[in-house]
N, C-alpha and C positions, 0 to 999 in steps of 0.2 A: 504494500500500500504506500502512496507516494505519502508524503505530509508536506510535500512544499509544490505547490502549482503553480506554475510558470504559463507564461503568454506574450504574445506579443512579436514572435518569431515569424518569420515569411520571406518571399523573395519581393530582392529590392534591386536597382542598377547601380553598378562600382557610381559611387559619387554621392546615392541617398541615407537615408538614415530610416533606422528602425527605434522603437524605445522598448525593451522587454520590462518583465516586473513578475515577482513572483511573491505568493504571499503564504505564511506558514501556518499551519495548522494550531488554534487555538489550544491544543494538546502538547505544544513546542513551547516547553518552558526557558527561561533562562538566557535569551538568544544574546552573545556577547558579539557575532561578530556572522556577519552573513556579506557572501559574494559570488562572483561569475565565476567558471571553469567551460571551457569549450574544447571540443574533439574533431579534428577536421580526419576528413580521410587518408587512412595511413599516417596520421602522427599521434604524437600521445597527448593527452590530455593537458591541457595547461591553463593557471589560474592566466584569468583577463582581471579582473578587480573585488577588490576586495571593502570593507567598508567598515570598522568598529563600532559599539552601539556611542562611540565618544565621538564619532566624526572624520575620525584619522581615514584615509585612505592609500588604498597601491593598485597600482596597475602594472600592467605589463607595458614592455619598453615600445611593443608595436601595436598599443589603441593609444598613450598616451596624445594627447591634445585632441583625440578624436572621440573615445567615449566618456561618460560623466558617471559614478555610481552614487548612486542619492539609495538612502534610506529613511523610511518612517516607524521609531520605534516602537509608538503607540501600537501599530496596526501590524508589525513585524511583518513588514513589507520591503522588498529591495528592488530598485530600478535599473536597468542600462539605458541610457541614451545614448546611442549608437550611432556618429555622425558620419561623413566621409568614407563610408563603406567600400571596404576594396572587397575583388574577390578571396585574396586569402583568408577574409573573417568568415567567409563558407565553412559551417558547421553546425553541429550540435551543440547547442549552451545546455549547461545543466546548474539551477543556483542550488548553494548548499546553506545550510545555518548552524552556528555550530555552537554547542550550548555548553553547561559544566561541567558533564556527562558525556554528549556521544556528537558526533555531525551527521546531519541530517541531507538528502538529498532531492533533488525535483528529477520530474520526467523525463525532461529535457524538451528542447524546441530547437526546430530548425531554420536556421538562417542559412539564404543562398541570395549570392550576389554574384548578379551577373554583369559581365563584360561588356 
């Protein structure tokens, strides 16, 4: 059973923007720190950003200046805004939330950007 839902994924052209968001299950206590990971085909998985419930943030070296991660901690909700989309962000995002106990993972959603 997932406990974190994610949306917002779809094909877009190299140049647009997507904004994903993924929101956790009211049973997901604890949450200190929720972010993206994505899996393109034939490479391994790798965080894109990350978000702490204090604000701090990280990214990887190739979305910075292009995506944004904003969280709401009320609603333990996390966002991508996803700007200047090239094709290598072609993938599967999957957001995780990771509490004082276990991390937690979503379905996944797929982003395809085309050429």
């Amino acid at each position: 059973q997932v406990q974190l839902v994610e949306s917002g994924g779809g094909l877009v052209q190299a140049g647009g923007s997507l904004t994903l968001s993924c929101a956790a299950s009211e049973g997901i206590f604890s949450i200190n720190a929720m972010g993206w990971y994505r899996r393109a085909p034939g490479k391994q998985r790798e965080l894109v950003a990350a978000i702490a419930s204090g604000g701090s943030t990280n990214y990887a070296d190739s979305v910075k200046g292009r995506f944004t991660i904003s969280r709401d901690n009320a609603k333990n909700t996390v966002y991508l805004q996803m700007n200047m989309l090239k094709p290598d962000d072609t993938a599967v995002y999957y957001c995780n939330a990771i509490t004082n106990t276990i991390a937690y993972w979503g379905q996944g959603t797929q982003v395809t950007v085309s050429s």
